[in-house]
C-alpha positions as CSV (number, residue, x, y, z in Angstrom):
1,X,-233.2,-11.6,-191.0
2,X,-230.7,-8.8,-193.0
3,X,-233.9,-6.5,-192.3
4,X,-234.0,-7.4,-188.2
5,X,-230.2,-6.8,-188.5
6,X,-230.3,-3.3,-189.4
7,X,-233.1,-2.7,-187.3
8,X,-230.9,-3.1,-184.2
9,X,-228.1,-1.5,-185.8
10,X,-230.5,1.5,-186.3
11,X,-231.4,1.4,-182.5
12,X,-228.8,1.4,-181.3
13,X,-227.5,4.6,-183.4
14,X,-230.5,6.0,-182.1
15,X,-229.4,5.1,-178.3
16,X,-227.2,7.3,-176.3
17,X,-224.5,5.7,-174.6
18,X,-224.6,7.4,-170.6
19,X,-221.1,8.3,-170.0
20,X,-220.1,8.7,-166.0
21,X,-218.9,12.1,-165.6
22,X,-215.9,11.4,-162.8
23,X,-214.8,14.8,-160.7
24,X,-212.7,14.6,-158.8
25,X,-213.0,14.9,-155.3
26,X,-212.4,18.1,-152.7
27,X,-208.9,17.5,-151.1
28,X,-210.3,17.9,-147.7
29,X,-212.3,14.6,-148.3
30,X,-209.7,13.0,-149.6
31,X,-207.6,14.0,-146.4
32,X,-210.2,13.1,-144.1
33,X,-211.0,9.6,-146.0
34,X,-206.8,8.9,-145.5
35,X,-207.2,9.6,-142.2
36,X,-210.5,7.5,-141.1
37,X,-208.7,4.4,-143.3
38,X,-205.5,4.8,-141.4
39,X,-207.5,5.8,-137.7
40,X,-209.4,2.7,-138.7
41,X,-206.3,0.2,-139.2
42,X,-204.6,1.5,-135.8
43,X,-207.7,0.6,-134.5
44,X,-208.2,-2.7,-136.0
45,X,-204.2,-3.6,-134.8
46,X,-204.8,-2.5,-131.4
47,X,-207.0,-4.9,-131.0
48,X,-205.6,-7.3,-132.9
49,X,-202.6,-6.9,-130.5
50,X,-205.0,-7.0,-127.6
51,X,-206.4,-10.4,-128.8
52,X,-202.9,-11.8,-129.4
53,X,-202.2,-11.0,-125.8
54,X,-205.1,-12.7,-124.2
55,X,-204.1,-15.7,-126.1
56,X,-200.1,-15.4,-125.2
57,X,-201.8,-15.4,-121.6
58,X,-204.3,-18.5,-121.9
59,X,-201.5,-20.3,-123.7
60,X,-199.2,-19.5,-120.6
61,X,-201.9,-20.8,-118.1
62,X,-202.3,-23.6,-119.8
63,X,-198.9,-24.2,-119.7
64,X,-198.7,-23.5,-116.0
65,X,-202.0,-25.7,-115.4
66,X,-200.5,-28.4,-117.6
67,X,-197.3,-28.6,-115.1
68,X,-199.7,-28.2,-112.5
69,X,-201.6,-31.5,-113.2
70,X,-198.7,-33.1,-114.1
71,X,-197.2,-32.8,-110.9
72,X,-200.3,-33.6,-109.2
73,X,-200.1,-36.8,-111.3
74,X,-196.9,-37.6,-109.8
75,X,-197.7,-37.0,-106.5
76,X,-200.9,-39.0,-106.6
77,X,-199.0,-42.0,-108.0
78,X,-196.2,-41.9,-105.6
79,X,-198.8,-42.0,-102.6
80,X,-200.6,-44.6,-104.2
81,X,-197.6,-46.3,-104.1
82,X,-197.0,-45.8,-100.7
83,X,-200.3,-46.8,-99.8
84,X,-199.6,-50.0,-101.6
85,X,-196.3,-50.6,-99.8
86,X,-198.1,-49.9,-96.4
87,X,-201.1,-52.7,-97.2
88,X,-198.5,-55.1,-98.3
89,X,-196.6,-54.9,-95.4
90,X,-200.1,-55.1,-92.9
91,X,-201.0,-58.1,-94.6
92,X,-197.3,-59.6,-94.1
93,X,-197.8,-58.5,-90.3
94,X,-201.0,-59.6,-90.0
95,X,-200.1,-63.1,-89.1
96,X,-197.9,-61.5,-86.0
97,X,-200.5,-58.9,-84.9
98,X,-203.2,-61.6,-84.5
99,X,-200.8,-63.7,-82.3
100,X,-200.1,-60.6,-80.5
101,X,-203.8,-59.7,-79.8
102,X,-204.0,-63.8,-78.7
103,X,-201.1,-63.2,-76.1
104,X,-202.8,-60.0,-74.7
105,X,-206.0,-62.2,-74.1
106,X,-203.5,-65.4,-72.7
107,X,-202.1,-62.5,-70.5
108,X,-205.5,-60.8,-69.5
109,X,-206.7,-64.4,-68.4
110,X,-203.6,-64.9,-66.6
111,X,-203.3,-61.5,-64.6
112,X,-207.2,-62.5,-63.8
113,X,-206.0,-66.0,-62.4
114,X,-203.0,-64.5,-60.6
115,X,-205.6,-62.0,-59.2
116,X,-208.0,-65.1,-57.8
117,X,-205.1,-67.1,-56.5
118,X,-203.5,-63.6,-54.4
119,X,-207.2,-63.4,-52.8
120,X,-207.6,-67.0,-52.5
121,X,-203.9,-67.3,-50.5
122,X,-204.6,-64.0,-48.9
123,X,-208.1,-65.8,-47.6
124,X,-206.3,-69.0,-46.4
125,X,-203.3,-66.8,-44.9
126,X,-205.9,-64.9,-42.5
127,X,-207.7,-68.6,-41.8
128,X,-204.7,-70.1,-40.7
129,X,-203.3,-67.4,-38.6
130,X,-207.2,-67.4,-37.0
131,X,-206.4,-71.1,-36.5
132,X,-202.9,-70.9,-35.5
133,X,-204.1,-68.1,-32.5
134,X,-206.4,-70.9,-30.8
């Protein structure tokens, strides 16, 4: 084992550690990498902004459509409401309209028997005077 141990210890005396050699880079890259990062941020918030806008914009329609459906709920409930009112009050007249259409019939029959007993006495009026002028 104390032979493997220098062994490695050996190798790696033999071994060459690789070093990075860092240069530094030309200025103009360095300028034109500050100004693609920061060309590249006013990008990115511009359309961040334009994002935030759409959803300031849904959020106000929804707001709007919200109201919108609201009132419509109103509405809807308040002519139900009438319509309600309106049945109650035909089934409380109902009673009355039926002995109104039952009058109109009593008073159909009787304009008819009125109209029988005009001819009728107009008939006898004309027999008599036929009589009366022999």
């Amino acid at each position: 084992m104390a032979e493997e141990k220098t062994k490695e210890e050996n190798l790696q005396k033999e071994v060459e550690v690789a070093e990075e050699v860092k240069e530094p880079p030309p200025p103009d890259v360095v300028q034109l990498c500050r100004e693609t990062f920061q060309k590249s941020a006013e990008y990115l918030h511009g359309e961040l902004e334009g994002t935030i806008e759409d959803y300031k914009l849904l959020e106000t329609l929804n707001k709007i459509t919200i109201t919108k459906y609201t009132d419509m709920k109103e509405f809807t409930e308040n002519i139900s409401r009438g319509l309600q009112e309106l049945n109650e009050k035909y089934s409380n007249l109902h009673p009355f309209l039926e002995q109104i259409n039952q009058i109109d019939e009593n008073v159909t029959a009787l304009e008819q028997a009125a109209y029988k007993l005009d001819n009728y006495s107009k008939r006898l009026e004309s027999k008599f005077k036929a009589l009366e002028k022999r």
